[in-house]
C-alpha positions in Angstrom: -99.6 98.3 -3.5 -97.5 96.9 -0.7 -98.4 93.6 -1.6 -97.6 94.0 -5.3 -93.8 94.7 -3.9 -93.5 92.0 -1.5 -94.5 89.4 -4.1 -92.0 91.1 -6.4 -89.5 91.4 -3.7 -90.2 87.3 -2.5 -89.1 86.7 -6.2 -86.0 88.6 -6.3 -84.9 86.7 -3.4 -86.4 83.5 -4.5 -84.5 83.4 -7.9 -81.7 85.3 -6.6 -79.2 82.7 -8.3 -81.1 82.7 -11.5 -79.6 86.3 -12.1 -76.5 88.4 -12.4 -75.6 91.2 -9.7 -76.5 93.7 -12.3 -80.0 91.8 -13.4 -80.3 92.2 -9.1 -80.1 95.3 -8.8 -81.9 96.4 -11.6 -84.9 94.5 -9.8 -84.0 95.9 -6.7 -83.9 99.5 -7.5 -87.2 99.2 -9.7 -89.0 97.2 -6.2 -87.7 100.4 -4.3 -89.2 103.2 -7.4 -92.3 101.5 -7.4 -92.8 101.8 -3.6 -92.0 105.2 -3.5 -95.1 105.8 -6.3 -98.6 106.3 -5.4 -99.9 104.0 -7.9 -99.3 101.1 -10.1 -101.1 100.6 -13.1 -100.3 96.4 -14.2 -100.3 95.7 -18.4 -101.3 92.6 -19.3 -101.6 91.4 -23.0 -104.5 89.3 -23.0 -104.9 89.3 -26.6 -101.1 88.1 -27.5 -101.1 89.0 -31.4 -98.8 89.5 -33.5 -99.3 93.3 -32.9 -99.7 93.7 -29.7 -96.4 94.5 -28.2 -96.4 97.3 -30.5 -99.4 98.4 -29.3 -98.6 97.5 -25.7 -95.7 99.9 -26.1 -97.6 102.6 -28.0 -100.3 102.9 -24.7 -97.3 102.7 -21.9 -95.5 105.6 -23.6 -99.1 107.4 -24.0 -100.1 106.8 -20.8 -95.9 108.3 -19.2 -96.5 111.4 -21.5 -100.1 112.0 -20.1 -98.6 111.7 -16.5 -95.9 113.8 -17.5 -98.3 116.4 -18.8 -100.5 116.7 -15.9 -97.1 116.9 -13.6 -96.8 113.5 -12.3 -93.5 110.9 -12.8 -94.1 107.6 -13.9 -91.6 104.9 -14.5 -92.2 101.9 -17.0 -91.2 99.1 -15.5 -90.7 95.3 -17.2 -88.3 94.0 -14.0 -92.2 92.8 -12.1 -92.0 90.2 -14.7 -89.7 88.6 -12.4 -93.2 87.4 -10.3 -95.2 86.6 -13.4 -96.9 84.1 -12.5 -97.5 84.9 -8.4 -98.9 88.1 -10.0 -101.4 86.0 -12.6 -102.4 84.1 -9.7 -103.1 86.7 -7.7 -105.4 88.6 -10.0 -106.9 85.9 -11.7 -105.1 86.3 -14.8 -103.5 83.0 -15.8 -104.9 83.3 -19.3 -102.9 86.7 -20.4 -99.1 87.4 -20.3 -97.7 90.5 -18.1 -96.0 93.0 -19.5 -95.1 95.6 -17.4 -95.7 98.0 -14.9 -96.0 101.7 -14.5 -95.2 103.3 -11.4 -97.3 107.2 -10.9 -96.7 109.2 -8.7 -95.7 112.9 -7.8 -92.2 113.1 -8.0 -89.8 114.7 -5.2 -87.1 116.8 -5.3 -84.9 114.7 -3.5 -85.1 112.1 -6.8 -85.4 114.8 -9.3 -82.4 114.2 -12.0 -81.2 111.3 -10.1 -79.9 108.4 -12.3 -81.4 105.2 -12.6 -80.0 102.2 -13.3 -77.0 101.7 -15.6 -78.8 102.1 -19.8 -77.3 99.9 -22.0 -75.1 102.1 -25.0 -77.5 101.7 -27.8 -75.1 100.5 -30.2 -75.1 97.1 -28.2 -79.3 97.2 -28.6 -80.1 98.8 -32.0 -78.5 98.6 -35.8 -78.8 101.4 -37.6 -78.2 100.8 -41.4 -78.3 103.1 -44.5 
């Protein structure tokens, strides 16, 4: 696990300049969750349909309410995408495309209701017609 967040963290600080201060922290603070876990689970599509980032999506939020109904916090996490391909590399899979990850772990009471990151309103991410 510690490696999985200093390639991530190498990244960040790698292609610094590729991103905005918000983009940074965003990875930051998501480097920092996933440390404080007890377990990453890595989602890679290795089929790359048409379908699969529906169903991709479908498993992530099974898998959270699962976790959440046996006690433990998880934390979906697309901002590891930042070391795709050091993380393809290092597992051997150049051939799929990586998701996500999802951080487990039991969560403490220091971080219970804390915010995360800044959410975006979701008028500036969804249309809603009628």
């Amino acid at each position: 696990m510690t490696e999985f967040i200093n390639v991530m963290r190498d990244q960040i600080e790698a292609k610094k300049d590729d991103f905005t201060e918000r983009s940074l922290g965003i990875f930051k603070w998501s480097a920092l969750s996933l440390e404080k876990g007890s377990a990453i689970v890595v989602v890679w599509d290795k089929n790359k349909t048409w379908t699969s980032p529906q169903s991709i999506g479908a498993c992530i939020q099974t898998m959270m309410l699962k976790a959440h109904g046996i006690g433990l916090g998880s934390l979906w996490v697309a901002a590891v995408r930042v070391a795709a391909n050091e993380y393809k590399k290092m597992y051997g899979k150049e051939e799929m495309d990586l998701i996500a990850a999802v951080g487990l772990g039991y969560p403490s009471s220091k971080m219970a209701g804390k915010a995360g990151p800044p959410r975006l309103p979701v008028d500036d991410v969804a249309e809603f017609r009628s």
